[in-house]
C-alpha positions as CSV (number, residue, x, y, z in Angstrom):
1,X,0.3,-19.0,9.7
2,X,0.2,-15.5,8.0
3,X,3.7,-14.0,8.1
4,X,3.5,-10.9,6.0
5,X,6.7,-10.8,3.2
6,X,5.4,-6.9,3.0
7,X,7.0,-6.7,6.7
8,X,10.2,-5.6,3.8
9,X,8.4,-2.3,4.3
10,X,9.5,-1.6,7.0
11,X,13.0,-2.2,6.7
12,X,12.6,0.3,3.7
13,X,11.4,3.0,6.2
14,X,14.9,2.3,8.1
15,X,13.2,-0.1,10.8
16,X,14.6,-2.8,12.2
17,X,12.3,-5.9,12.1
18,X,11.7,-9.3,14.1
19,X,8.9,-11.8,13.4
20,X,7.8,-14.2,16.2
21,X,5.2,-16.9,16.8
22,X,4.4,-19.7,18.0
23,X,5.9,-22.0,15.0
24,X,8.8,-24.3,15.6
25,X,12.1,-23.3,14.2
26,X,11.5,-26.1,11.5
27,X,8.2,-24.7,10.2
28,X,9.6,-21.4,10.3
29,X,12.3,-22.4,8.2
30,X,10.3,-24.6,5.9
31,X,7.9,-21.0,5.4
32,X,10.8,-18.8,4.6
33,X,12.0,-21.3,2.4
34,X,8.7,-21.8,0.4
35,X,8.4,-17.8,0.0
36,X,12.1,-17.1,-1.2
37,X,13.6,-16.2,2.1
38,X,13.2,-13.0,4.7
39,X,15.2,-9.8,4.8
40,X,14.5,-10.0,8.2
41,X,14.6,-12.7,11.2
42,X,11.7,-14.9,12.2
43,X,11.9,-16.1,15.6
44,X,10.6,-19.8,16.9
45,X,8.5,-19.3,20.2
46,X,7.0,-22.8,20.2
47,X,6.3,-23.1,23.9
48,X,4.9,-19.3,23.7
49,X,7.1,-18.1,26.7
50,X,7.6,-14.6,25.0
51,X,4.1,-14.8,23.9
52,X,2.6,-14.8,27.6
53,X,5.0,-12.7,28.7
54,X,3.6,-9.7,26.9
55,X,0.1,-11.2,27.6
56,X,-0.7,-11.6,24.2
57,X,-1.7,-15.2,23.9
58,X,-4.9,-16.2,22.3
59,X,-7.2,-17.7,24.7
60,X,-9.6,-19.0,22.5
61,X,-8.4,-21.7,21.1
62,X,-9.0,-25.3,22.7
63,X,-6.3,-26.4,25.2
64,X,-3.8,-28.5,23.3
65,X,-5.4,-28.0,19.8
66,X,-3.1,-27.5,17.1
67,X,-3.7,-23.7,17.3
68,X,-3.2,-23.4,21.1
69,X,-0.2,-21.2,22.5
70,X,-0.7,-18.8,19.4
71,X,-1.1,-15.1,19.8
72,X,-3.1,-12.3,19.0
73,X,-1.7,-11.3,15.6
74,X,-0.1,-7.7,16.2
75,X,2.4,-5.2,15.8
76,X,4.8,-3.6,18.2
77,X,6.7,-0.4,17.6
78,X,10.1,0.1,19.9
79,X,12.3,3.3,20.3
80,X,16.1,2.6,19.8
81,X,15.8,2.9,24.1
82,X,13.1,-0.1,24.2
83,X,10.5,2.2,24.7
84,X,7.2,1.2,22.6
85,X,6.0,4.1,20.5
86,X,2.7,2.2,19.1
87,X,1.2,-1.1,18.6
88,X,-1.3,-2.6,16.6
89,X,-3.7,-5.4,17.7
90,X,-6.4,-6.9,16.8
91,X,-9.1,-9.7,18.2
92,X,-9.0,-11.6,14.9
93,X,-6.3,-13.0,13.4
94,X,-8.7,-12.6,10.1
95,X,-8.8,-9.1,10.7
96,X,-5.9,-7.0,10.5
97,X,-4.1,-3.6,9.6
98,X,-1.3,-4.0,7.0
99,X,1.9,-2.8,7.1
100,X,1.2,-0.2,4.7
101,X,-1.5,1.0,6.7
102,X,0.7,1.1,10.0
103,X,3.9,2.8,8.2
104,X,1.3,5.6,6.9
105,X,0.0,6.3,10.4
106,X,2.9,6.0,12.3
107,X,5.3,7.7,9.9
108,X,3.5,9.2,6.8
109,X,4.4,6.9,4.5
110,X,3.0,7.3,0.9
111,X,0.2,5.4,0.0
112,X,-1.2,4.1,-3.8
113,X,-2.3,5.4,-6.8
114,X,-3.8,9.0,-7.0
115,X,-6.9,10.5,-7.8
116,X,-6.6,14.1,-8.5
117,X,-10.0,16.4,-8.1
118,X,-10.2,19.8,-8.8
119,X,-13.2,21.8,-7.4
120,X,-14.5,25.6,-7.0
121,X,-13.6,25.1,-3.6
122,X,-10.7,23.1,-3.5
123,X,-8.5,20.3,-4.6
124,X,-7.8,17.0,-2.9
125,X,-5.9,13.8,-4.3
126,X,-7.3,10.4,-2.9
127,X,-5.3,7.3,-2.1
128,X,-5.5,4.0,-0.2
129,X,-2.4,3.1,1.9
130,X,-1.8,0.3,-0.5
131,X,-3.5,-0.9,-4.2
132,X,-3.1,-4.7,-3.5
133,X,-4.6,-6.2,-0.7
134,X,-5.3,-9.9,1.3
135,X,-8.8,-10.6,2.1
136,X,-9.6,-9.4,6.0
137,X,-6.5,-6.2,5.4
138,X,-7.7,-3.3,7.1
139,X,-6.6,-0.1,5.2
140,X,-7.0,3.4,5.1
141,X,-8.4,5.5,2.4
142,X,-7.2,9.2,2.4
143,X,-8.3,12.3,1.1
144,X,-5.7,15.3,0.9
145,X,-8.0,18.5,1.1
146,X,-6.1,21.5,-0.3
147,X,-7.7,24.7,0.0
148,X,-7.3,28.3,-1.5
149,X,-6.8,31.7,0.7
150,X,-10.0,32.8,2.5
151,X,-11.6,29.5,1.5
152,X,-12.5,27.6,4.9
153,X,-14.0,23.9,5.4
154,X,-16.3,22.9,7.8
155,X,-15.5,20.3,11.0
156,X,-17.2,18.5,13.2
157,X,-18.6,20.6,15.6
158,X,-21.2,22.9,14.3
159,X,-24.7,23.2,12.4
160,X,-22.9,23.1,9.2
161,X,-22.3,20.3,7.8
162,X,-18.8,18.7,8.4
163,X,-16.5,16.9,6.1
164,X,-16.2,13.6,5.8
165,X,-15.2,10.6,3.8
166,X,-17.1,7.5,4.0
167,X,-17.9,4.6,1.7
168,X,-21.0,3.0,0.2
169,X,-20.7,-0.2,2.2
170,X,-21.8,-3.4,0.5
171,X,-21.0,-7.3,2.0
172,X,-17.5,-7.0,0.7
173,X,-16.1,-3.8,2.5
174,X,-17.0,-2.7,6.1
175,X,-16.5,1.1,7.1
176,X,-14.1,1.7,10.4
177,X,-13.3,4.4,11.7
178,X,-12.8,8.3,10.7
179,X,-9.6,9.8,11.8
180,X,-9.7,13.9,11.4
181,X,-7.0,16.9,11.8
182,X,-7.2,19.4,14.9
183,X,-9.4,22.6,13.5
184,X,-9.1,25.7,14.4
185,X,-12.1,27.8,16.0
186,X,-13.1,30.8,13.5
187,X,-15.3,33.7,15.2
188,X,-17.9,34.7,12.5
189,X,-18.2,38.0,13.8
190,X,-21.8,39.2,11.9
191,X,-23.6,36.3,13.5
192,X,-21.4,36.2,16.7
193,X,-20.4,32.3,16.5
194,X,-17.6,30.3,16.9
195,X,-17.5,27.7,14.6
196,X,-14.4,24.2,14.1
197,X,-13.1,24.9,10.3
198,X,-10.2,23.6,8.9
199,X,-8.1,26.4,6.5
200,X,-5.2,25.9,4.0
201,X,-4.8,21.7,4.2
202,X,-6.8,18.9,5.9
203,X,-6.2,15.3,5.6
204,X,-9.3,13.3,6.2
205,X,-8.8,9.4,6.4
206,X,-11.1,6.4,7.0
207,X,-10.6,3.0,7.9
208,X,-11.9,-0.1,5.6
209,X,-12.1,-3.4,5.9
210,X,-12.4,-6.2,3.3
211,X,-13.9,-9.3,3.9
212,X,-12.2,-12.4,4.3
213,X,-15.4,-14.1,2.7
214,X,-14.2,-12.0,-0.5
215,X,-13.3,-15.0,-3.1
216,X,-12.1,-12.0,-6.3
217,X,-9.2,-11.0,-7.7
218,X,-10.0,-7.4,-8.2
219,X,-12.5,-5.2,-6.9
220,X,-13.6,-1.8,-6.3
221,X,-14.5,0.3,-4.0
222,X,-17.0,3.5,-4.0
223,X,-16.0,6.5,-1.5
224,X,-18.0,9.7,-1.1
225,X,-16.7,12.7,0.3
226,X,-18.6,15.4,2.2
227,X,-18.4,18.7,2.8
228,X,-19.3,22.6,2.8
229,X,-17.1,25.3,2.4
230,X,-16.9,28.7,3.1
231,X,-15.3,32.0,1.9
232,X,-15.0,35.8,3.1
233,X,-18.2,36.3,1.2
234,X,-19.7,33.2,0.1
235,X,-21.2,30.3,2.1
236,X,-21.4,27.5,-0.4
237,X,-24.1,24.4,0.2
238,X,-23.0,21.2,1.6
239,X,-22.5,18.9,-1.2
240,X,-20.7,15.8,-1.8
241,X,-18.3,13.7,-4.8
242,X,-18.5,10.4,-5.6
243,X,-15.2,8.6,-6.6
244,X,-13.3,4.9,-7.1
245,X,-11.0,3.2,-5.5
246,X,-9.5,-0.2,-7.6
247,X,-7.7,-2.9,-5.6
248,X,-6.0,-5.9,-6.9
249,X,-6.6,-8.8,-4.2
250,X,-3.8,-11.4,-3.5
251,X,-4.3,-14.8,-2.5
252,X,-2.9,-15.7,1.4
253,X,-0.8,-18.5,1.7
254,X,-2.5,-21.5,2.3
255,X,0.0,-24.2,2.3
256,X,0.6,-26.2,5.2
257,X,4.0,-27.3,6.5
258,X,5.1,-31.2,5.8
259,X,3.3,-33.2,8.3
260,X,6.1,-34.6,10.1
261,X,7.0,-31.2,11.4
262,X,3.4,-29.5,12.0
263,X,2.0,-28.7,15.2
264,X,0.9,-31.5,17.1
């Protein structure tokens, strides 16, 4: 069972929070107990009623194995009216986003430590949603693009080459996807083309993943972002930066509930 205690998070952000699985009210307990108690409740679904009622069960595992009636691990967002705002799922219950992750997309949240780069062109600071991390968190990397007056930056869209931020991908990390702003449409009248830019700000974000093979207690992680910029007179050549991102790694809780009240 992999109850996040980071769900605290979220009651920080002014949410309230709920926790349910499968678990018996005993193993529940015996969980909060073992990780210092909950600022929030956990609720015992052990015959998974509420689980298959919002169709979330996990078919795969065998009928009456120890893991069946569990469900996909996820994350609902509800208005103060019931009415769901977002959720989070995933198909793994190895792989997930983090609550840091899901505060920053869903309300801004700030993220980790900052790298602050100051270019001809620009400036951007780079953060992760989070600087510690469980093996199999998905998390987003995020680089704040702040440019000068005139100055434009290239989007998807055109010949030119757009911006991006991706990783150098190695066994450990695996690159998801990249989330981009709305751009604006610029008319370059000499040439008589309409071209996607981005002017002022841009905040460019990409999805990682670490492995839950990953065995370390620190690691880094090596992003590269693209671009090409433009000015009033100028037209710059694409070119790209190289930078770190450093991650402490936390051991998941791995210890199983007395025998006498596991699942059966």
């Amino acid at each position: 069972m992999q109850l996040e205690a980071s769900l605290e998070q979220y009651i920080a952000a002014g949410l309230g929070v709920v926790a349910i699985s499968y678990d018996t009210v005993e193993i529940l307990k015996n969980f909060e107990d073992r990780m210092g108690g909950f600022g929030y409740f956990l609720l015992a679904d052990p015959n998974s009623e509420v689980i298959e009622a919002f169709g979330i069960r996990n078919p795969n595992p065998e009928p009456g194995s120890r893991t069946d009636g569990m469900a996909f691990p996820g994350t609902y967002i509800v208005a103060g009216d019931g009415i769901v705002q977002a959720k989070f799922f995933e198909q793994n219950h190895r792989i997930r986003p983090t609550t840091e992750t899901i505060l920053m997309n869903t309300f801004g949240a700030d993220g980790g430590r900052r790298t602050e780069v100051q270019l001809p062109q620009f400036n951007f600071v780079a953060y992760a949603s989070q600087d510690q991390l469980r093996r199999g968190n998905q998390i987003v990397l995020v680089a704040d693009i702040e440019l000068p007056e005139r100055m434009h930056l290239y989007a998807p869209g055109s010949d030119y080459t757009a911006v991006d931020l991706s990783i150098v991908e190695t066994s450990d990390w695996l690159q998801g996807e990249l989330t981009l702003p709305d751009p604006e449409i610029l008319y370059l009248e000499p040439i008589d083309e309409r071209v996607p830019v981005y002017h002022e700000t841009a905040r460019i974000q990409r999805q990682v993943t670490l492995s839950p093979a990953y065995r370390g207690e620190r690691i880094d992680l090596t992003a590269v972002l693209t671009y090409q910029t433009c000015d009033d007179e100028i037209c710059f050549p694409p070119d790209e930066l190289e930078f770190t991102f450093h991650f402490d790694v936390i051991a998941h809780d791995r210890q199983n509930a007395p025998e006498e009240i596991r699942h059966r």
